[in-house]
C-alpha positions in Angstrom: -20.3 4.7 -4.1 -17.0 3.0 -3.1 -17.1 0.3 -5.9 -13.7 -1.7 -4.3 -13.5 -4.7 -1.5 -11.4 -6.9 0.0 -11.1 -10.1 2.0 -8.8 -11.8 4.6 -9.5 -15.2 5.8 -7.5 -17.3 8.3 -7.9 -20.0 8.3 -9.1 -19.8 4.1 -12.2 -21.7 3.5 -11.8 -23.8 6.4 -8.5 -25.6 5.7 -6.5 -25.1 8.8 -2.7 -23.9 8.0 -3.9 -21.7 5.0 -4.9 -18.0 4.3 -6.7 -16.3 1.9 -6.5 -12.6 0.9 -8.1 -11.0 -2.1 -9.2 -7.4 -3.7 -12.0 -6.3 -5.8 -11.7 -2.9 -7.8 -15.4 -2.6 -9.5 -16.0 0.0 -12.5 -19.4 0.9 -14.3 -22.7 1.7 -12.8 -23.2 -1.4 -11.0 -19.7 -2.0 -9.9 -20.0 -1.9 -6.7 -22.2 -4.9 -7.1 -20.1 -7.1 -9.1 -17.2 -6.8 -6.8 -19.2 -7.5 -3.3 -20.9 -10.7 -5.9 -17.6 -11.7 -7.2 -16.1 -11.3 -3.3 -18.7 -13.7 -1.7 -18.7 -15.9 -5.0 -14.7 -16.5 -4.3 -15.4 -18.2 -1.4 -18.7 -20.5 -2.0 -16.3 -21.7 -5.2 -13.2 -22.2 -3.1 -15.2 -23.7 -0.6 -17.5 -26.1 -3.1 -13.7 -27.0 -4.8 -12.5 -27.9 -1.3 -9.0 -29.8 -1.0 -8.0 -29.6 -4.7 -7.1 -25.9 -3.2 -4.5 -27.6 -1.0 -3.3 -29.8 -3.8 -3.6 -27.7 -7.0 -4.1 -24.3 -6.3 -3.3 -22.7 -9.0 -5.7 -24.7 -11.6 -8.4 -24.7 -8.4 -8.0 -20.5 -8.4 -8.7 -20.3 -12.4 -11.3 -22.9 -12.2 -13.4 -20.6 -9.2 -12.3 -17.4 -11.3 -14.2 -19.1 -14.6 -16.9 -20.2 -12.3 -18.0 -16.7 -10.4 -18.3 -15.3 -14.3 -20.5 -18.0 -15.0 -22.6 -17.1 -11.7 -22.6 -13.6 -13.2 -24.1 -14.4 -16.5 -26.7 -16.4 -15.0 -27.3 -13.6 -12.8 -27.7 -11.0 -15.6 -30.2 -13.4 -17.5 -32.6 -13.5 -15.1 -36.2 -11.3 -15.6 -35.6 -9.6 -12.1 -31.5 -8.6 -12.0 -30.0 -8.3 -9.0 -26.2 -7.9 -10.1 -25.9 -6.7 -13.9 -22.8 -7.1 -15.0 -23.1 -6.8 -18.7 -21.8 -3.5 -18.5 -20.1 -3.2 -14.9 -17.5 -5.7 -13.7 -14.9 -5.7 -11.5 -11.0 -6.5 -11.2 -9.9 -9.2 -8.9 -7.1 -10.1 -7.2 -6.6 -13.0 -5.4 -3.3 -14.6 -3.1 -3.5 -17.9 -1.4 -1.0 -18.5 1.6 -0.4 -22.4 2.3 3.1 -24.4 3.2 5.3 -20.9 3.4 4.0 -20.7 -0.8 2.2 -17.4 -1.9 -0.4 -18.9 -5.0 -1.6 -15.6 -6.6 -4.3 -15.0 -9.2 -4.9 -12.0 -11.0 -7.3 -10.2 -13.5 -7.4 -7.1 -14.1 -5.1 -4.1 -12.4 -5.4 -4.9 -8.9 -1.6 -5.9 -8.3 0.6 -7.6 -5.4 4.0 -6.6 -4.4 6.4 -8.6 -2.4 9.0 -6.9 -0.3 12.5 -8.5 0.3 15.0 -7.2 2.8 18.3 -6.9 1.1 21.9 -6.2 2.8 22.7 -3.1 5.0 18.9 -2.6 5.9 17.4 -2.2 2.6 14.3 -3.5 0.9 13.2 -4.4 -2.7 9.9 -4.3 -3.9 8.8 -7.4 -7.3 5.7 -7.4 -8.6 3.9 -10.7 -8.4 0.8 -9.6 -10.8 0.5 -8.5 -14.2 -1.7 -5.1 -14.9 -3.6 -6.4 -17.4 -4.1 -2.3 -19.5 -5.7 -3.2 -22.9 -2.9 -2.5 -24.4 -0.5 -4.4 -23.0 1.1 -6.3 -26.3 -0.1 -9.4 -25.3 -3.3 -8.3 -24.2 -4.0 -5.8 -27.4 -3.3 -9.0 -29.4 -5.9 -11.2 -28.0 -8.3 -8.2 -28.4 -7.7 -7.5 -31.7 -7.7 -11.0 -33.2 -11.5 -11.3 -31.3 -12.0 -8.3 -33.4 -11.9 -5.6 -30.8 -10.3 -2.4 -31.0 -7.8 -0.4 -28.8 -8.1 2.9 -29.0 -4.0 4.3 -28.1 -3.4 6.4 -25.2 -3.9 9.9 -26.1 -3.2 13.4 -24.5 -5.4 16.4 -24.8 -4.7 20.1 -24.9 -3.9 20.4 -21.0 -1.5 17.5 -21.6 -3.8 15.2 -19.7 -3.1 12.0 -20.9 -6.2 9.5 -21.5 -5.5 5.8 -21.1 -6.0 3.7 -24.0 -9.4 1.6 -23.6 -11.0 -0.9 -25.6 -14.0 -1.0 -27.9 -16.0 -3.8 -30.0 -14.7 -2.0 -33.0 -13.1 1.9 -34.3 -16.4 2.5 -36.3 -18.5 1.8 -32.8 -16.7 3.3 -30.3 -20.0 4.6 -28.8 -21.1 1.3 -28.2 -18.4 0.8 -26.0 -17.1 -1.2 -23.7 -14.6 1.3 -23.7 -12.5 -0.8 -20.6 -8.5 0.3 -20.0 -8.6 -3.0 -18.4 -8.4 -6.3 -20.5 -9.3 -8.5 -17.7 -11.9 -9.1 -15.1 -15.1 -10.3 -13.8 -18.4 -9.2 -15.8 -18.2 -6.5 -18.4 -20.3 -9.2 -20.7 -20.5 -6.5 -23.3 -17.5 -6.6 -24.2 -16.5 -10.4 -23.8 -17.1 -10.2 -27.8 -14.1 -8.4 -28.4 -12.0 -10.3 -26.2 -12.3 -9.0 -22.4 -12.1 -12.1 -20.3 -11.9 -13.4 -16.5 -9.0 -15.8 -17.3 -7.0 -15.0 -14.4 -2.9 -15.2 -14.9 -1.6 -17.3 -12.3 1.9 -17.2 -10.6 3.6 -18.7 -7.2 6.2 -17.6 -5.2 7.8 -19.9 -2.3 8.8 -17.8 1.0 12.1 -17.1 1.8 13.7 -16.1 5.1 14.5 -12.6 3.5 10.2 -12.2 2.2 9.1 -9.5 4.8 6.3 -8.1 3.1 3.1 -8.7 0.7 1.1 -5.8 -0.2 -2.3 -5.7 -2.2 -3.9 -3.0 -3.3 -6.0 -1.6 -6.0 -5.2 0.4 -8.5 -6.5 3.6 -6.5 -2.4 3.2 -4.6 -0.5 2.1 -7.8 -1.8 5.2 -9.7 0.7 7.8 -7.9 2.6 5.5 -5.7 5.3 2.9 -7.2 6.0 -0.5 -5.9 9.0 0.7 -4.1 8.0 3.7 -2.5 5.2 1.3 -1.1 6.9 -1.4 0.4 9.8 1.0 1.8 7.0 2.7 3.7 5.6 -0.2 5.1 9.2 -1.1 6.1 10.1 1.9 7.6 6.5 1.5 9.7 7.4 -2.1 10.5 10.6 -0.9 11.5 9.1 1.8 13.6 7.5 -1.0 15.8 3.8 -0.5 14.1 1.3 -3.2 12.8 0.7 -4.0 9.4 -3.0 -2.5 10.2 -1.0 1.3 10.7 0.9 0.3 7.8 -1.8 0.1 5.8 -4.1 2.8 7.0 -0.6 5.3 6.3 -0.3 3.8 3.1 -3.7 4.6 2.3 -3.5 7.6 3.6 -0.3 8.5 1.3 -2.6 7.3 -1.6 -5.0 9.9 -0.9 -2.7 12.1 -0.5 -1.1 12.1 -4.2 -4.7 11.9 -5.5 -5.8 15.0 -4.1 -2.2 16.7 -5.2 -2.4 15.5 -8.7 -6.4 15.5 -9.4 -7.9 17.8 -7.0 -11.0 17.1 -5.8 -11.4 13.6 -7.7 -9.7 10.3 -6.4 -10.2 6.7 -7.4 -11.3 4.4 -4.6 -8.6 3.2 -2.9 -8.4 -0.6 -0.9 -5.2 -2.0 0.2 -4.2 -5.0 2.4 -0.6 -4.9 4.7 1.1 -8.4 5.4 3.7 -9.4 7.4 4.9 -12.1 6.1 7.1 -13.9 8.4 4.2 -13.5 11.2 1.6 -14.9 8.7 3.9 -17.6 7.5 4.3 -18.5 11.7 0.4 -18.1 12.2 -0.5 -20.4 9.6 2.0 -22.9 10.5 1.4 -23.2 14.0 -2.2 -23.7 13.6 -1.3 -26.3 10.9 0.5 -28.5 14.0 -2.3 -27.5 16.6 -4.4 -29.0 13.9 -1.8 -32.0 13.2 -1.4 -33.2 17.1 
């Protein structure tokens, strides 16, 4: 089951002059169910919040990210379940697009990359999320003072290396969570030892030189860096192609390295392509339709 999802809306939530992209990367049995519940939740919240996304979007982003894991412990109270989430959740990533300013919000290891055109042709990828691994200092820290434990990274005999993960303590280990993530929606099992849906928030005001915004699950990041990302998108931009063949090549390049480096098994993979100058335009020009 592909347990990932993702959203584009222009205009977001009905606010002319805006856009709204986001991904979901789900994990456990019922992942695929938190992230289509935490996908559809995003916008009934951003929606019930209405203008205090225009005028504080930042604070209105954390405020729907605490909100949609309220929804889901609600939803895994009830006698009949229709989403559990106590042991399934789901990463989210989410970037708001209003007055040429990129508001992101971020939980989990979903990321978003800006791409900036630089002198003589070339391009530099930055990072405008955090992958929030469990053991990531800050991260580790905030576990282990709930009274969690993070198990290091470890490699076996092969020299296949296991990512560190987190459990409610190192004597019960087999009662899980057993997460490499720190952050994210659900995963109520393990909000005891510190997993939380506290997004980290960040915003980034569009320059001339911005050309691209990619965002993608971890299913790209995992054999593909930031760079090598956003210079293939700028070669394909460059080429004369959409940021729709962008994508589907990027994805494609994902796949790729998975089946070079695992074989058979691949993560699910979800990505989303923007040009930014011609979504920065879009979203303008609809804002003075919408003014006149």
């Amino acid at each position: 089951i592909n347990q990932d999802c993702a959203l584009v809306m222009h205009p977001a939530v009905r606010r002319t002059g805006t856009a709204l992209f986001a991904v979901f990367d789900g994990h456990g049995r019922h992942g695929h169910a938190v992230s289509q519940e935490a996908l559809h939740s995003l916008v009934f919240e951003l929606e019930h919040l209405g203008d205090t996304l225009l005028t504080d979007p930042l604070r209105t982003m954390a405020t729907a990210f605490q909100a949609i894991q309220e929804h889901l412990v609600l939803m895994s109270e009830q006698e009949l379940i229709e989403v559990d989430a106590r042991s399934s959740g789901s990463c989210a990533l989410c970037c708001f697009l209003h007055e040429r300013n990129i508001y992101v919000a971020n939980a989990g290891d979903c990321r978003a990359v800006l791409g900036t055109n630089l002198s003589m042709g070339e391009v530099s990828a930055m990072a405008l999320s955090t992958d929030h691994k469990c053991d990531m200092p800050s991260e580790q820290a905030r576990i282990e003072a709930c009274g969690g434990y993070v198990r290091p990274a470890i490699e076996d005999e092969d020299g296949e290396v296991m990512p560190a993960r987190v459990y409610k303590s190192k004597e019960r280990m087999a009662e899980g969570p057993g997460l490499c993530v720190a952050r994210g929606f659900g995963d109520l099992d393990g909000v005891c030892c510190g997993v939380v849906p506290t997004p980290e928030v960040c915003w980034h005001a569009v320059q001339e030189e911005d050309a691209y915004l990619i965002l993608a699950s971890d299913g790209v990041w995992e054999f593909i860096d930031n760079q090598e990302a956003i210079m293939l998108v700028d070669g394909m931009y460059k080429q004369g192609k959409s940021a729709d063949e962008a994508c589907r090549l990027l994805i494609l390049k994902a796949a790729i390295a998975w089946r070079t480096n695992e074989g058979d098994y691949r993560d699910d993979i979800t990505a989303i392509v923007i040009y930014l100058q011609e979504a920065v335009q879009s979203v303008e020009k609809r804002a003075r339709l919408q003014a006149s």
